[in-house]
Gaussian input, Z-matrix of N, CA and C with variables (Angstrom, degrees):
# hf/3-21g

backbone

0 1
 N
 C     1     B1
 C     2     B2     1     A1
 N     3     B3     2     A2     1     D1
 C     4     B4     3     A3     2     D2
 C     5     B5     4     A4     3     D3
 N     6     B6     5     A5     4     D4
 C     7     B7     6     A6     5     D5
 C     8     B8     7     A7     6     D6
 N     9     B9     8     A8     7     D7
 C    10    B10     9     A9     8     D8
 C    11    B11    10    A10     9     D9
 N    12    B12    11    A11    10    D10
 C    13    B13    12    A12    11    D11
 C    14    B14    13    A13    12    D12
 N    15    B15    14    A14    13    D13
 C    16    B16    15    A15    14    D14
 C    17    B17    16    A16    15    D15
 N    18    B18    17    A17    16    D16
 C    19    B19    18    A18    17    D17
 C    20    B20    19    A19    18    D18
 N    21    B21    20    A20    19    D19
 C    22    B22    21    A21    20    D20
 C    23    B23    22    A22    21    D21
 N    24    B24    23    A23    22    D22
 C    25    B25    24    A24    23    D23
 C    26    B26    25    A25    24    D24
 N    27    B27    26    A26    25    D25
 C    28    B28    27    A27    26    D26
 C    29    B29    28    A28    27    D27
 N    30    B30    29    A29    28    D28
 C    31    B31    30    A30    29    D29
 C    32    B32    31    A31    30    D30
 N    33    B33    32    A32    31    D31
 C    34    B34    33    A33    32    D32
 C    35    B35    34    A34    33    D33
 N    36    B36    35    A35    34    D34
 C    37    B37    36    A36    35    D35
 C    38    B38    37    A37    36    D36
 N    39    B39    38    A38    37    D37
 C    40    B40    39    A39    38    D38
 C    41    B41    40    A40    39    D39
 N    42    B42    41    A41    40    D40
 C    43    B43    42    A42    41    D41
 C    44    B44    43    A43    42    D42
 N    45    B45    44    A44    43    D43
 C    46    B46    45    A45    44    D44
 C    47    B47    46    A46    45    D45
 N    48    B48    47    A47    46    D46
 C    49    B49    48    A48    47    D47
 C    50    B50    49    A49    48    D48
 N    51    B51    50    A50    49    D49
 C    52    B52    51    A51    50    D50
 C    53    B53    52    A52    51    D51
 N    54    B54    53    A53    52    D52
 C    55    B55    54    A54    53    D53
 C    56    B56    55    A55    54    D54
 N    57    B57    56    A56    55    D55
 C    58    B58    57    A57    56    D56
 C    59    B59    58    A58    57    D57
 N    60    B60    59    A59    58    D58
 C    61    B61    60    A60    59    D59
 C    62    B62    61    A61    60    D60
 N    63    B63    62    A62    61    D61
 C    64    B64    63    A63    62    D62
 C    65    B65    64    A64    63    D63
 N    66    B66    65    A65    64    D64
 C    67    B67    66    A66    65    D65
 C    68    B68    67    A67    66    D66
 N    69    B69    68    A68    67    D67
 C    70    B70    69    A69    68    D68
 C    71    B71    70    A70    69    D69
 N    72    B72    71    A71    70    D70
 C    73    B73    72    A72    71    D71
 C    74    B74    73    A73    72    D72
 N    75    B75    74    A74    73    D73
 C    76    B76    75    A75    74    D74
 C    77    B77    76    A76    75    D75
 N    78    B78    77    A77    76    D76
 C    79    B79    78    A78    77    D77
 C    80    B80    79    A79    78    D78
 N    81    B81    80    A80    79    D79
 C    82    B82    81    A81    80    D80
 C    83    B83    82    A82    81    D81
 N    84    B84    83    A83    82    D82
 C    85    B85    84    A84    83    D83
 C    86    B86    85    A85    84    D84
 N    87    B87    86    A86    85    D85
 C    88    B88    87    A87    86    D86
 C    89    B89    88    A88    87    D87
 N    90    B90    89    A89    88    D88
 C    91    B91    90    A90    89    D89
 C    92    B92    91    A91    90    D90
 N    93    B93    92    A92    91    D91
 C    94    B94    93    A93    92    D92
 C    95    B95    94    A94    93    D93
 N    96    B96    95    A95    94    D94
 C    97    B97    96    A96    95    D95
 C    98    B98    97    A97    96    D96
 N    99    B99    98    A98    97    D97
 C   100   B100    99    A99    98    D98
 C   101   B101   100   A100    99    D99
 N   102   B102   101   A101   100   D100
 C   103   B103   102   A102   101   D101
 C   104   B104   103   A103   102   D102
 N   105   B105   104   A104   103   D103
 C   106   B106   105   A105   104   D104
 C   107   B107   106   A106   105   D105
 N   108   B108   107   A107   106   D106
 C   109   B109   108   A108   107   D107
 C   110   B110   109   A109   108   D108
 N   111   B111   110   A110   109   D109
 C   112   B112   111   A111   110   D110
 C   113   B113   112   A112   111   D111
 N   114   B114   113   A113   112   D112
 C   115   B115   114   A114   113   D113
 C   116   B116   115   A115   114   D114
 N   117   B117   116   A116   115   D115
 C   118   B118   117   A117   116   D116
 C   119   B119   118   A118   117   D117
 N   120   B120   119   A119   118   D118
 C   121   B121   120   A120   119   D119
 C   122   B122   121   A121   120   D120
 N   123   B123   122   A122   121   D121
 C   124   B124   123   A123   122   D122
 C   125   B125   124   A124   123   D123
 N   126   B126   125   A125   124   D124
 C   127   B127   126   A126   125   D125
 C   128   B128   127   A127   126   D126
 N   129   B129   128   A128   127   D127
 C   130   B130   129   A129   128   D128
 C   131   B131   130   A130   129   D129
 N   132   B132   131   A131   130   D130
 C   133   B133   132   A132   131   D131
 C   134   B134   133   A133   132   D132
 N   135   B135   134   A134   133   D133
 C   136   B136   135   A135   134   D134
 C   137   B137   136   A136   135   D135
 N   138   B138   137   A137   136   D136
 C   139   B139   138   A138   137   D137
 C   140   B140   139   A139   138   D138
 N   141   B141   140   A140   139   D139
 C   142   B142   141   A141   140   D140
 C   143   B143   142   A142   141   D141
 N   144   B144   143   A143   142   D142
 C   145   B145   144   A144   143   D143
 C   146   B146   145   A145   144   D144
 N   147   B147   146   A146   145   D145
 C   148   B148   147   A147   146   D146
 C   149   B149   148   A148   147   D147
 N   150   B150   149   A149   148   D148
 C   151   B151   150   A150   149   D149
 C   152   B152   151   A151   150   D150
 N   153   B153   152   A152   151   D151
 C   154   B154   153   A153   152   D152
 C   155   B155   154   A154   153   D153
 N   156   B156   155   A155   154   D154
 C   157   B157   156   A156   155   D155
 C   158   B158   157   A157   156   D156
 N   159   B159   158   A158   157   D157
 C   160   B160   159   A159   158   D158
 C   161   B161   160   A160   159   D159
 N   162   B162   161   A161   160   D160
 C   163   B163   162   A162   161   D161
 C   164   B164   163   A163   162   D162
 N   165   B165   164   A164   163   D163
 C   166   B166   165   A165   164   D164
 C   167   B167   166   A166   165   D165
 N   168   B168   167   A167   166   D166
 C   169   B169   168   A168   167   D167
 C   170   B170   169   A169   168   D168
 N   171   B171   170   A170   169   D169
 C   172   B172   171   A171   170   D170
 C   173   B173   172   A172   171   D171
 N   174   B174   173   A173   172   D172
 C   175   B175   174   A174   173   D173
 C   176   B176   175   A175   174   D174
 N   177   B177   176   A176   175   D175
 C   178   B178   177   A177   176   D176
 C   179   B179   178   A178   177   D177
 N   180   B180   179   A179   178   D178
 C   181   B181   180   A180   179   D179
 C   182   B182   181   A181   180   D180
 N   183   B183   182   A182   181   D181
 C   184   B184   183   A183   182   D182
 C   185   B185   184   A184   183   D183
 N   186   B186   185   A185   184   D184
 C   187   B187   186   A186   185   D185
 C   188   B188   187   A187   186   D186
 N   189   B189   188   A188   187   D187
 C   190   B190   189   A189   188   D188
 C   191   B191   190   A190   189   D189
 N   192   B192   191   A191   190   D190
 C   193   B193   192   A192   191   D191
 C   194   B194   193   A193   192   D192
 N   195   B195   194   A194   193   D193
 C   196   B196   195   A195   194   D194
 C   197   B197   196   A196   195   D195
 N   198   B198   197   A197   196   D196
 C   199   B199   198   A198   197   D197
 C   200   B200   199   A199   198   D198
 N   201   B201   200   A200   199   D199
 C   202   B202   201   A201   200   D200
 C   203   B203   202   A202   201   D201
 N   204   B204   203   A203   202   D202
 C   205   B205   204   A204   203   D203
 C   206   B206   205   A205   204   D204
 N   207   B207   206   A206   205   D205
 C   208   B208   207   A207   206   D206
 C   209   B209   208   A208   207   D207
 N   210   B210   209   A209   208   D208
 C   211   B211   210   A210   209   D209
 C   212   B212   211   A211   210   D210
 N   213   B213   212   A212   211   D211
 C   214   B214   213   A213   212   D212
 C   215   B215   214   A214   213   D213
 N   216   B216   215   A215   214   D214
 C   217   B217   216   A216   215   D215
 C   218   B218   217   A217   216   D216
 N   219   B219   218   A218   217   D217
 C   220   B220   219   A219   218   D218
 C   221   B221   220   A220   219   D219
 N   222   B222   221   A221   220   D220
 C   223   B223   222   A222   221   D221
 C   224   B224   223   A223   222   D222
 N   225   B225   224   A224   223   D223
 C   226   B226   225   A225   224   D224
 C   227   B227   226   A226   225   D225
 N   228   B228   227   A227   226   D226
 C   229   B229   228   A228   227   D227
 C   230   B230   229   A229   228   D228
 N   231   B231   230   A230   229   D229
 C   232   B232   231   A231   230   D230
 C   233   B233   232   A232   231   D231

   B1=1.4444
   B2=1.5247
   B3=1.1322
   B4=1.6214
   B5=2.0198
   B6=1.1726
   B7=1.5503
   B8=1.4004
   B9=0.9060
   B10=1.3496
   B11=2.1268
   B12=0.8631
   B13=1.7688
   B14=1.6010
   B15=1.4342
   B16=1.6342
   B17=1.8811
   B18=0.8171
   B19=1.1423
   B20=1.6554
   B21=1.5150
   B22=1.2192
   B23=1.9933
   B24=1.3239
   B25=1.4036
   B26=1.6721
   B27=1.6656
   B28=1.6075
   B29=1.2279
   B30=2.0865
   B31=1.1287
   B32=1.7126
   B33=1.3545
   B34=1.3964
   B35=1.4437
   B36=1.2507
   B37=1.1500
   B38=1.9510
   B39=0.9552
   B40=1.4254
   B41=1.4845
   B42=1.5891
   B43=1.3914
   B44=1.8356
   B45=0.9585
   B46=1.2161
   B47=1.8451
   B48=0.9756
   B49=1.6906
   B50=0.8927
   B51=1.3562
   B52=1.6488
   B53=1.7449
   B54=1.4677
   B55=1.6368
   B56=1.3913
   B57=1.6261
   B58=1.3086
   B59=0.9713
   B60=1.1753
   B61=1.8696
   B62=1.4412
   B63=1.4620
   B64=1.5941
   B65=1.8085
   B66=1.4511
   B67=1.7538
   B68=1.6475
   B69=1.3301
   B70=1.4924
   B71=1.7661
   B72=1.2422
   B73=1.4874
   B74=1.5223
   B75=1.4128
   B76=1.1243
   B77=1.4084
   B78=1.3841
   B79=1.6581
   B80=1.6828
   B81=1.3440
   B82=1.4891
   B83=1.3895
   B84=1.4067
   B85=1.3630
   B86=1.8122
   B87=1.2203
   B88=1.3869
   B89=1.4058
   B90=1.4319
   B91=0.9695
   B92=1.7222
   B93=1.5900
   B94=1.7088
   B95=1.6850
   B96=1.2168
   B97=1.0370
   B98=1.7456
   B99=1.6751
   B100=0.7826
   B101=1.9986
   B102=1.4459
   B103=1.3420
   B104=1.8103
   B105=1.2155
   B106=1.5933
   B107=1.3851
   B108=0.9340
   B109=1.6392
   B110=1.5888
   B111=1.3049
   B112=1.3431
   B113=1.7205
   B114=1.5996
   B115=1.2677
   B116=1.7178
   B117=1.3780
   B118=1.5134
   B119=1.6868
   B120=1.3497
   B121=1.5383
   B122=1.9224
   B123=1.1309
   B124=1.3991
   B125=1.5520
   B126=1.3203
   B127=1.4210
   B128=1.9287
   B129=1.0615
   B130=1.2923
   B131=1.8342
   B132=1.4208
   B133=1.4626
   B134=1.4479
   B135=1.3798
   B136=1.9778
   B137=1.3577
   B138=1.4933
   B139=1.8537
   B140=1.3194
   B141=1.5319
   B142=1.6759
   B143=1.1357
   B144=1.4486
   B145=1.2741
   B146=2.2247
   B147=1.0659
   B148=1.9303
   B149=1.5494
   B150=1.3927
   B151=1.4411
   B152=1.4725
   B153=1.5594
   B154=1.8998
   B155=1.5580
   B156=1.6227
   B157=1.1943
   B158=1.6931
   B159=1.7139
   B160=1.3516
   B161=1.6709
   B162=1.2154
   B163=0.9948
   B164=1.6238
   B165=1.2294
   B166=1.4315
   B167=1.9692
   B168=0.8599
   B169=1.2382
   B170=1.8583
   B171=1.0019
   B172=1.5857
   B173=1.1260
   B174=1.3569
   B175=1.1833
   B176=1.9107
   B177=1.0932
   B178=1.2539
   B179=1.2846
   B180=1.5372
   B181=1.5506
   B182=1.2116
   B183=1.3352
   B184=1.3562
   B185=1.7166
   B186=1.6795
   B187=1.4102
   B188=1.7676
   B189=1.8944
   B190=1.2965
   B191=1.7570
   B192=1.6080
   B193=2.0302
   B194=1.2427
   B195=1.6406
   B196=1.3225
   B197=1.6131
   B198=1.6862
   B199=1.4301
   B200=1.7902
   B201=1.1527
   B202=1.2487
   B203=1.9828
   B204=1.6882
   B205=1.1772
   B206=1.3440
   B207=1.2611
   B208=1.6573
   B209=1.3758
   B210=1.2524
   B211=1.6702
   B212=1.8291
   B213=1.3794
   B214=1.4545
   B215=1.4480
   B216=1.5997
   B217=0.7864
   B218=1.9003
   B219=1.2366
   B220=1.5532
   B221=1.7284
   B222=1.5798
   B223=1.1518
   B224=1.6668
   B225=1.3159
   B226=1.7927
   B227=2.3007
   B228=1.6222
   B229=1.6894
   B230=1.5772
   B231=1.2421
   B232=2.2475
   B233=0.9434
   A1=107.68
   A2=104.45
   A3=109.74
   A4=109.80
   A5=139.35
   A6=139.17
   A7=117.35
   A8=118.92
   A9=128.88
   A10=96.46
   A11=118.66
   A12=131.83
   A13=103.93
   A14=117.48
   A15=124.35
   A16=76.23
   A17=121.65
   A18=146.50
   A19=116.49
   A20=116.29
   A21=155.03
   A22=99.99
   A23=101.34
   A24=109.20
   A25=85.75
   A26=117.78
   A27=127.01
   A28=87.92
   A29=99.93
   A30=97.33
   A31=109.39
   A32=125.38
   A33=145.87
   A34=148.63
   A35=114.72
   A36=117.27
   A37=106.39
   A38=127.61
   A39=113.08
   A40=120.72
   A41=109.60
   A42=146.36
   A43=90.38
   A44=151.95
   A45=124.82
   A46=120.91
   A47=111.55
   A48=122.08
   A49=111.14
   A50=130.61
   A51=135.91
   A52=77.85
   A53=119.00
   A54=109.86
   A55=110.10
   A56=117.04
   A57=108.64
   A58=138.13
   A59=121.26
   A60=116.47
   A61=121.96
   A62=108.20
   A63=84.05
   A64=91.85
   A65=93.03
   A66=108.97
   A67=115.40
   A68=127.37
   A69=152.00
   A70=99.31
   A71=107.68
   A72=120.32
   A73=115.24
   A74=148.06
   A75=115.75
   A76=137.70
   A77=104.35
   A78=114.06
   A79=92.24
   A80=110.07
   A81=132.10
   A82=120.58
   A83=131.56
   A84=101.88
   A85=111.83
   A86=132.76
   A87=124.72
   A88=111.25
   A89=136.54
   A90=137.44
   A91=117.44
   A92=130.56
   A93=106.87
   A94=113.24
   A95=107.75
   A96=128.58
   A97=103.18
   A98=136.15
   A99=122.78
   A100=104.01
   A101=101.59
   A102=82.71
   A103=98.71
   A104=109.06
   A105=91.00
   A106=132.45
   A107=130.81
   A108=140.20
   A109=92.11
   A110=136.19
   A111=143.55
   A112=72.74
   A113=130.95
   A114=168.17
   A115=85.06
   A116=109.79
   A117=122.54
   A118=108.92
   A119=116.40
   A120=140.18
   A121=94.90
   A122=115.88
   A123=109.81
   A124=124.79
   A125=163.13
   A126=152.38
   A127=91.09
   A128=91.29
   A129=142.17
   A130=125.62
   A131=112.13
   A132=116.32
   A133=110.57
   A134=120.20
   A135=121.62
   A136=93.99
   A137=117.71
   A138=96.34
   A139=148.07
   A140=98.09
   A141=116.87
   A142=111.67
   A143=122.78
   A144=132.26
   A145=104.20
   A146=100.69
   A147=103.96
   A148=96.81
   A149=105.91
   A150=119.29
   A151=100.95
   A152=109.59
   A153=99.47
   A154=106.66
   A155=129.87
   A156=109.10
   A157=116.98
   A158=99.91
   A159=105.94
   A160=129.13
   A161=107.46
   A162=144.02
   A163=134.33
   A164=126.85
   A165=123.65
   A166=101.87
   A167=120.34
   A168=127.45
   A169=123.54
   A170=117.28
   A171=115.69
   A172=103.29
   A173=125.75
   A174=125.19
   A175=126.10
   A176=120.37
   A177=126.96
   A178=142.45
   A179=102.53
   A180=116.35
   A181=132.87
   A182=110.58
   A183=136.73
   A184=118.85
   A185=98.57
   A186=83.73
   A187=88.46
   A188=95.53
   A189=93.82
   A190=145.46
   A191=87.85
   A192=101.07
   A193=121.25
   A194=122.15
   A195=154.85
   A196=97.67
   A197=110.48
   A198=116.34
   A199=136.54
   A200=102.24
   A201=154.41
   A202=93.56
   A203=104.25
   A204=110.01
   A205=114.60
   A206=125.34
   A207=132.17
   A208=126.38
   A209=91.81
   A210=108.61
   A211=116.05
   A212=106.59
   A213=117.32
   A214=134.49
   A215=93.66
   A216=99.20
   A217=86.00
   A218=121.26
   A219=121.33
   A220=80.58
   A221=135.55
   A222=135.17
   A223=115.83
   A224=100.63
   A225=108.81
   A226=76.42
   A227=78.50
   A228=95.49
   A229=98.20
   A230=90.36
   A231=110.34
   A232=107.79
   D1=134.25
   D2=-172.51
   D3=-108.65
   D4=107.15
   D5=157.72
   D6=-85.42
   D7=177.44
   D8=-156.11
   D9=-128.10
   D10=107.41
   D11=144.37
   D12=-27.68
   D13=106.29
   D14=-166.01
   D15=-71.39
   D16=-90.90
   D17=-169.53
   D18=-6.58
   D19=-64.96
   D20=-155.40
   D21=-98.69
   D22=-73.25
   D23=161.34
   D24=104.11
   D25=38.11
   D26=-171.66
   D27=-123.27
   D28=131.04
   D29=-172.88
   D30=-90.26
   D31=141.89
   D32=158.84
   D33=-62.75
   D34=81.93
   D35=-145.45
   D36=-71.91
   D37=127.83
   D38=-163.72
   D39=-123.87
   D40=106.26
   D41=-140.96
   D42=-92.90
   D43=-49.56
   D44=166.18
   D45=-117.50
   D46=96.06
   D47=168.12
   D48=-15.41
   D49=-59.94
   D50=-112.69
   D51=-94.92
   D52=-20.72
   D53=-163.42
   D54=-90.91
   D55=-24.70
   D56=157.50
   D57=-80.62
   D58=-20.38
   D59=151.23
   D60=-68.20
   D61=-3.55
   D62=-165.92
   D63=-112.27
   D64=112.10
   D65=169.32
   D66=-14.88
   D67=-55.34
   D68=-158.00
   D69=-66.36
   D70=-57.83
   D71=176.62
   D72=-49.72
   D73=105.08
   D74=152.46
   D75=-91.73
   D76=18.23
   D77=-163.90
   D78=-132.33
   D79=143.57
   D80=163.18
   D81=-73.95
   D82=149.81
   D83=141.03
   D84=-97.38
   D85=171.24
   D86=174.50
   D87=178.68
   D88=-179.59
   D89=166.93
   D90=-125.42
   D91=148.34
   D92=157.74
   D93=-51.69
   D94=163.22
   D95=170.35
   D96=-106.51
   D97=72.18
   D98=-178.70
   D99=-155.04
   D100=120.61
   D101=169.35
   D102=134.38
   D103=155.24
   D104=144.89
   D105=-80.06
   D106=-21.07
   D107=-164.66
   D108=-97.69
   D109=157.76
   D110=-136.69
   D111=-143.56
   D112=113.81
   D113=172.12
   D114=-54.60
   D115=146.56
   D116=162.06
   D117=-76.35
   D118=144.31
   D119=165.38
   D120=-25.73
   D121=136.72
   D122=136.05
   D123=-161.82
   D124=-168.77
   D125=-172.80
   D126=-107.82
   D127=143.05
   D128=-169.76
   D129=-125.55
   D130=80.35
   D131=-166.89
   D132=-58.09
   D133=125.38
   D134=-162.79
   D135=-63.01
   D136=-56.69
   D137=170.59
   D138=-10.59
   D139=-43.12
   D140=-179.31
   D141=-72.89
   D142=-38.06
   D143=-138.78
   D144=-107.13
   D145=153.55
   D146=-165.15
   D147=-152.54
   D148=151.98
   D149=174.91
   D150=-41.70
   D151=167.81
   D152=160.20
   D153=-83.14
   D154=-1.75
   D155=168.00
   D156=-72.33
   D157=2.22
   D158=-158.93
   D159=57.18
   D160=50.90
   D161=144.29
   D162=-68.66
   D163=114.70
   D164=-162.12
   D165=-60.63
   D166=166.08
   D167=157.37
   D168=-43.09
   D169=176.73
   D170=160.44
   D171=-77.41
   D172=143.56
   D173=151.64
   D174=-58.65
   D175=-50.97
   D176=134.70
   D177=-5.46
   D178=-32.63
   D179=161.96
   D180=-107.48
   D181=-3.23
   D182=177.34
   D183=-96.24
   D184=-55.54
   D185=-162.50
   D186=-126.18
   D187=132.10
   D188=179.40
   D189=-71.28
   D190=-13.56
   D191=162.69
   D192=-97.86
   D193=38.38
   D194=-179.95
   D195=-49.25
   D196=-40.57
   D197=167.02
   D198=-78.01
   D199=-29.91
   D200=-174.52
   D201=-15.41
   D202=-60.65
   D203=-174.54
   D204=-90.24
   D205=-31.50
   D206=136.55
   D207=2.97
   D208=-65.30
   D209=-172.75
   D210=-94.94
   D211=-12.91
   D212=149.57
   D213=-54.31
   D214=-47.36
   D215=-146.95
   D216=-84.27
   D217=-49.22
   D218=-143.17
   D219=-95.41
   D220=-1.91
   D221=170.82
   D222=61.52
   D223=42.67
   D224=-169.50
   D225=-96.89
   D226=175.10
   D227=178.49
   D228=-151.19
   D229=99.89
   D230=177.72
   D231=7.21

């Protein structure tokens, strides 16, 4: 899966999944996608990072009380 560097606008090639879905994580590991030579591994804060339509992230994958007001609000308990 490839994201896009909000910042930079370099696309990111992204070497473990499991960390952008999972709320808890806020860092990737990944590499650019730029060049001939294939860039070394490094973390990548999910903040930075947006669809290539440039699109923000899920919220859901970012922040872990994503439910938080959800469950305020309609007063359920998990």
């Amino acid at each position: 899966m490839f994201l896009k560097e909000r910042k930079t606008g370099e696309l990111v090639e992204v070497l473990d999944p499991a960390a952008l879905y999972d709320p808890f994580a806020s860092e990737i590991i990944g590499r650019y996608n730029a060049g001939e030579e294939m860039p070394d591994p490094r973390a990548f804060s999910k903040i930075g990072l947006v669809f290539c339509s440039n699109e923000s992230l899920p919220r859901c994958w970012i922040d872990p009380d994503y439910r938080r007001g959800e469950i305020r609000r309609t007063g359920s308990h998990g």
